[in-house]
C-alpha positions as semicolon CSV with decimal commas, in nm:
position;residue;x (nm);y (nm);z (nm)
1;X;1,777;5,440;-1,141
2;X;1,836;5,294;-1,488
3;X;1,608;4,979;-1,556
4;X;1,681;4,722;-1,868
5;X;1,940;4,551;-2,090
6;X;2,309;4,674;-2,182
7;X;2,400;4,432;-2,464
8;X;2,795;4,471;-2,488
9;X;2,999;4,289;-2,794
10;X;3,238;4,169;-2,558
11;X;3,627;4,210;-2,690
12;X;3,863;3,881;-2,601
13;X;4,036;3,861;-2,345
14;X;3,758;3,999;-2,148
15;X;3,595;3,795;-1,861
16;X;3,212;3,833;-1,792
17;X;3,279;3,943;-1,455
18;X;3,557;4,228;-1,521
19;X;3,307;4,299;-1,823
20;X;3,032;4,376;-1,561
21;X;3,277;4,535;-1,364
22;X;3,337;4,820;-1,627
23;X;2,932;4,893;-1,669
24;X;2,952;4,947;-1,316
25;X;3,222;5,208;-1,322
26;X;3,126;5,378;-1,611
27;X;2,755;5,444;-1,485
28;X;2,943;5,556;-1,144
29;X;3,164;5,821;-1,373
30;X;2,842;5,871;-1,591
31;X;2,665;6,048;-1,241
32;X;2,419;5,721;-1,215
33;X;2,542;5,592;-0,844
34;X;2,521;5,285;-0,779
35;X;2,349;5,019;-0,991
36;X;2,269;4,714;-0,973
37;X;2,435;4,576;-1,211
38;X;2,462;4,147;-1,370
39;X;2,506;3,959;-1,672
40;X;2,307;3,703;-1,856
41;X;2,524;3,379;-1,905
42;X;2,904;3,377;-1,860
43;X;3,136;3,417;-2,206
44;X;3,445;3,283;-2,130
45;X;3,744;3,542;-2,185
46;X;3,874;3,395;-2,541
47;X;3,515;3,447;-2,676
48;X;3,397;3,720;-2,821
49;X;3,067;3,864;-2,874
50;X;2,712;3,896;-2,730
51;X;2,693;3,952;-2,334
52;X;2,340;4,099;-2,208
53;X;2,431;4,292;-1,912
54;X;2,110;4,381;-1,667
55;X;2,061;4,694;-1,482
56;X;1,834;4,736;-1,182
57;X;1,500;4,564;-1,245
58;X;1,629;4,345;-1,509
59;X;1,869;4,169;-1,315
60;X;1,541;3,992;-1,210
61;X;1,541;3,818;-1,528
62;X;1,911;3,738;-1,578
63;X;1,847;3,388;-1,456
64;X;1,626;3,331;-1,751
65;X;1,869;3,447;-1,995
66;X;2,122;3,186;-1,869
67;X;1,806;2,891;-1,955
68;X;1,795;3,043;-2,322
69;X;1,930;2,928;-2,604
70;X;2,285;3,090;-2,781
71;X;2,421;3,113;-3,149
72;X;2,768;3,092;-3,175
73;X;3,032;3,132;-3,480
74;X;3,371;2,916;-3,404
75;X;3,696;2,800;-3,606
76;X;3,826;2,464;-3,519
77;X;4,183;2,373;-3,581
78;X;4,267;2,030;-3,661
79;X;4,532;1,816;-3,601
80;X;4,585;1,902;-3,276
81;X;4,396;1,917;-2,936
82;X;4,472;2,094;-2,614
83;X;4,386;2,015;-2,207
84;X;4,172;2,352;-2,228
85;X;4,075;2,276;-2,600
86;X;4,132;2,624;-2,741
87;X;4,451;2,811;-2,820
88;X;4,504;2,898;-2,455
89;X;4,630;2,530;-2,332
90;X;4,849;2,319;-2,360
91;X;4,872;2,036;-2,659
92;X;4,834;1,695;-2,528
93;X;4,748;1,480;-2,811
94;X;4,846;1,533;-3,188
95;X;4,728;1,378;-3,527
96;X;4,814;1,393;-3,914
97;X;4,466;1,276;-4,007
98;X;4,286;1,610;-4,162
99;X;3,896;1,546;-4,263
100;X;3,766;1,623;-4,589
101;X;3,488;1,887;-4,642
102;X;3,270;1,582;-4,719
103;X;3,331;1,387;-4,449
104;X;3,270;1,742;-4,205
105;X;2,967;1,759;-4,372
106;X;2,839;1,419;-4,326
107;X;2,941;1,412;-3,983
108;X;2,789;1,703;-3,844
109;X;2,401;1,513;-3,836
110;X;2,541;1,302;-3,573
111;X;2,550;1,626;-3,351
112;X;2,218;1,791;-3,399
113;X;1,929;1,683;-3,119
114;X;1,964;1,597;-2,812
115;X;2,349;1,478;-2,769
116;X;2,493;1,308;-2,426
117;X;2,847;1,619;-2,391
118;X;3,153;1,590;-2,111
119;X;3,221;1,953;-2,036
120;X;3,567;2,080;-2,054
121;X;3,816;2,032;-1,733
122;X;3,853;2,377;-1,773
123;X;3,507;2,448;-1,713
124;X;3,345;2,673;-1,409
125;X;3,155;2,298;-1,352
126;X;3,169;2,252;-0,991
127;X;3,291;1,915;-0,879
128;X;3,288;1,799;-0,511
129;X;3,256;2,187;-0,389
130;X;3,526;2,330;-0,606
131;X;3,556;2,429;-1,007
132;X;3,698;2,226;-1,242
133;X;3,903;2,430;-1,397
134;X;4,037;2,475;-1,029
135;X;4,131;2,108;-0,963
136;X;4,249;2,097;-1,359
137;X;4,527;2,422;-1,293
138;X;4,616;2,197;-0,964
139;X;4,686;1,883;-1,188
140;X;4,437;1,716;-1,028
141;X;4,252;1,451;-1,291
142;X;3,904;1,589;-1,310
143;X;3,674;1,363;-1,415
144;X;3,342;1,567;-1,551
145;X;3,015;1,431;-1,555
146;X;2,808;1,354;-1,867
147;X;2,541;1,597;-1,966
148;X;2,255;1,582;-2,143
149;X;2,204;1,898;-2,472
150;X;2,062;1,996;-2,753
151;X;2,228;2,121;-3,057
152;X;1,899;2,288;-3,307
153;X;2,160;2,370;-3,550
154;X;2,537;2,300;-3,670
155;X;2,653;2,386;-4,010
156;X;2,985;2,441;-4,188
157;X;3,011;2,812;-4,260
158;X;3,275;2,795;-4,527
159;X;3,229;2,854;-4,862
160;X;3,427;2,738;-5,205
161;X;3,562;2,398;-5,308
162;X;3,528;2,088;-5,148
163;X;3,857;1,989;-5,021
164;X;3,999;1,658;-4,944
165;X;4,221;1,775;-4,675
166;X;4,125;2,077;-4,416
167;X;4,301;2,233;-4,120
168;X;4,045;2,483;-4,034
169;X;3,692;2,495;-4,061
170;X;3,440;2,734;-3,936
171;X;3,121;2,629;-3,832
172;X;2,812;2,798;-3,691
173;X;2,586;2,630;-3,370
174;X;2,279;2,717;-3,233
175;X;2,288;2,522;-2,860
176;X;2,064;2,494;-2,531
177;X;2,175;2,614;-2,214
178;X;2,465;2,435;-2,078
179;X;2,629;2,325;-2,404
180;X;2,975;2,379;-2,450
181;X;3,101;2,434;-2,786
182;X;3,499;2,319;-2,696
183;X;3,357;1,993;-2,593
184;X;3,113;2,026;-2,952
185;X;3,475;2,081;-3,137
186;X;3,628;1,791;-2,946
187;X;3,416;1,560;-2,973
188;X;3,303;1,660;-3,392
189;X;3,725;1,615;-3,459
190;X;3,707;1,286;-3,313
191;X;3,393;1,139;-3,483
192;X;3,641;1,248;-3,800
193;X;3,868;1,016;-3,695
194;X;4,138;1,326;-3,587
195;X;4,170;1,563;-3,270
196;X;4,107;1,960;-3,282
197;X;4,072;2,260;-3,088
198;X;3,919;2,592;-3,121
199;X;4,106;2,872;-3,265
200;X;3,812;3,165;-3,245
201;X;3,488;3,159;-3,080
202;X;3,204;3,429;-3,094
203;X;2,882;3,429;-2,979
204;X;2,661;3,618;-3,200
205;X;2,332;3,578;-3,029
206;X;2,211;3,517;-2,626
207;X;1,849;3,462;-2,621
208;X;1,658;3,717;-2,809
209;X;1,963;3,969;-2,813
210;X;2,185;3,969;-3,115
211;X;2,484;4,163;-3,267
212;X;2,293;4,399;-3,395
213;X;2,179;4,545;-3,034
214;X;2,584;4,540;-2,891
215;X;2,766;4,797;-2,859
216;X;3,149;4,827;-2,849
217;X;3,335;4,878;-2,508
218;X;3,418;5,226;-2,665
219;X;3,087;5,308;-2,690
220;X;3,013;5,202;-2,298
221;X;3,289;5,454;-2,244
222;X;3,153;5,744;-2,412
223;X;2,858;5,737;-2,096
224;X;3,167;5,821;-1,821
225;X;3,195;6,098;-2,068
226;X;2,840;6,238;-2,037
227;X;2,653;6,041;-2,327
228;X;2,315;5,945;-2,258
229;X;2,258;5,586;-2,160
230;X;1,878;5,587;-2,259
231;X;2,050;5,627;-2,579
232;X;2,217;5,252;-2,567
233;X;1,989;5,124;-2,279
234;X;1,722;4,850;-2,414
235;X;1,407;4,837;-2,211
236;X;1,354;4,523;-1,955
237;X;1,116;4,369;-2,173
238;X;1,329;4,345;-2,466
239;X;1,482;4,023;-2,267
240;X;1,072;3,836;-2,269
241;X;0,989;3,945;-2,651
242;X;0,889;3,557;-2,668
243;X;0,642;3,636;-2,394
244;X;0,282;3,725;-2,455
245;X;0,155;4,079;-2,293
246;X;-0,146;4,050;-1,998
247;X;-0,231;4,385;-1,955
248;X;-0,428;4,515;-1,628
249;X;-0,598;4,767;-1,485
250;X;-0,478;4,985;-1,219
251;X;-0,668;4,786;-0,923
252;X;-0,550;4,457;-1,056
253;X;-0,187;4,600;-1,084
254;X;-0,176;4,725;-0,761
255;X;-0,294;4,368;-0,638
256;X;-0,003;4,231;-0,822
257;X;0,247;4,435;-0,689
258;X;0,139;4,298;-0,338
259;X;0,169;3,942;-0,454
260;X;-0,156;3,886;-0,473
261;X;-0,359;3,633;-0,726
262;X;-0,573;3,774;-0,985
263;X;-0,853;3,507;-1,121
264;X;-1,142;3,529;-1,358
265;X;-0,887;3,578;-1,632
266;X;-1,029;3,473;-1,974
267;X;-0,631;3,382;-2,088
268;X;-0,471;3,079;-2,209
269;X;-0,262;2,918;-1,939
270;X;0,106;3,010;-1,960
271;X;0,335;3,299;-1,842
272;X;0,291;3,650;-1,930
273;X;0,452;3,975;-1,943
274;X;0,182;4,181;-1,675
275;X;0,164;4,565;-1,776
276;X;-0,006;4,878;-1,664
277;X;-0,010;5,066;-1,969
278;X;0,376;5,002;-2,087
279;X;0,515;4,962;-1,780
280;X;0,588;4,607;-1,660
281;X;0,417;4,497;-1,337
282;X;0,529;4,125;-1,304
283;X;0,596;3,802;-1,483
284;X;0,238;3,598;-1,400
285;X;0,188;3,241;-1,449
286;X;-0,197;3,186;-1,561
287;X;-0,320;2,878;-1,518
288;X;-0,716;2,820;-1,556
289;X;-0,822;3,158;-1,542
290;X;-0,580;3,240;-1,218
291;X;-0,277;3,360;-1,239
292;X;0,012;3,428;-0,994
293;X;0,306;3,609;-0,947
294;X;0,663;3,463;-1,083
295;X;0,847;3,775;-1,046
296;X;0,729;4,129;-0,943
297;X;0,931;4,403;-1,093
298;X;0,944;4,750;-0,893
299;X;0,938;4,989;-1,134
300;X;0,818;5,377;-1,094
301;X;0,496;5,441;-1,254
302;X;0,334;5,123;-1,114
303;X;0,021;5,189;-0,943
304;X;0,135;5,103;-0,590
């Protein structure tokens, strides 16, 4: 049973889920069974890019890669906005006003921090039990609650001239969890005094994983064909490289693995990556010298 991280460079016009889908058929083909198979934060079908997809053990984990943070590259459009606000909708509001490269500039401080954002109608946002992109299909007015992000970074990617009068600019954000960047367009094209949409959207990192670690959908497909996963497969802890190592002996692994606390720990408090050796054990909270299981992985080679 494969264990750890599948980082795909998701094509458009892709959803997470059929994206996940395809893993699971090609390790099926591939002679792996069944896996369990799940993905770490949802990229919406007209973006492109990073999507960690965890097998077995490391689906454990895939809720904390939906709490980290995300780098995205995107192209906004202006002069016109949409009721989706990409290129998939419809337009419903139009302007001749096109910002200047200064004024982008100047504008974009206004975004960075902690920023009060209204979703997208067309978001997966449940509202009253259903989605809202759901009600928004049904014509239903969907009125999305505020929510509170953080924006680290926003800059304008392109280079050359300033210009007095731009249609497109490309920009590059590096967001919290929860942040959508067609609301970020929206609402940067109207602090410019104009409307917008995005025309191209890729994310090009999801917590620690980055472009550099995906791999193409043709290259998934060469495993149905008999390539070796281990080859493309990156280990479960690649997704808690920001989380410090508590290694253990085999009696206090095997008291782990049974839930059990371990104390007399000379550690600073915080969460830690337990091993025997170089396999993981369990994600351990330590708090004044105790610590206590968050998350038990099962893994073979673990002292049971």
């Amino acid at each position: 049973m494969p264990h750890g991280w599948l980082i795909l460079d998701k094509p458009r016009g892709l959803g997470s889920t059929q994206a996940v889908a395809a893993v699971k058929r090609v390790l099926r083909q591939g002679g792996y069974g069944k896996v369990k198979v799940g993905h770490g934060g949802t990229l919406d079908p007209l973006a492109e890019g990073v999507l960690p997809i965890a097998l077995g053990e490391a689906t454990k984990l895939a809720g904390r890669m939906l709490d980290a943070s995300k780098i995205y590259d995107f192209t906004v459009r202006f002069g016109q906005e949409t009721d989706t606000l990409d290129v998939e909708g419809e337009v419903v509001a139009c302007s001749d006003v096109l910002p200047g490269r200064a004024g982008i500039e100047q504008a974009l401080g206004r975004f960075i921090g902690e920023i009060d954002q209204v979703p997208p109608a067309y978001s997966a946002i449940k509202i009253d039990g259903r989605r809202a992109y759901d009600r928004a299909r049904a014509g239903e007015k969907v009125d999305v609650p505020v929510r509170r992000v953080t924006v680290h970074r926003l800059d304008l990617r392109d280079e050359g001239r300033a210009a007095e009068h731009v249609h497109e600019a490309t920009f590059r954000a590096h967001v919290s969890k929860g942040t959508y960047v067609r609301s970020l367009a929206r609402d940067l094209a109207h602090a410019l005094g104009t409307v917008g949409h995005i025309i191209y959207l890729r994310r090009i990192k999801a917590g620690p994983f980055t472009l550099e670690q995906a791999i193409s959908l043709d290259k998934l497909e060469e495993i149905a064909k008999g390539a070796s996963l281990q080859d493309l497969l990156l280990p479960l802890e690649a997704g808690l490289d920001d989380i410090p190592a508590l290694q253990l002996d085999p009696d206090s692994a095997q008291a782990a693995r049974q839930g059990r606390v371990l104390s007399g720990l000379p550690h600073s408090d915080g969460l830690y990556l337990a091993r025997l050796g170089k396999v993981p054990v369990a994600l351990m909270e330590l708090v004044a010298g105790t610590a206590r299981v968050v998350r038990g992985f099962n893994l073979p080679d673990v002292a049971e």
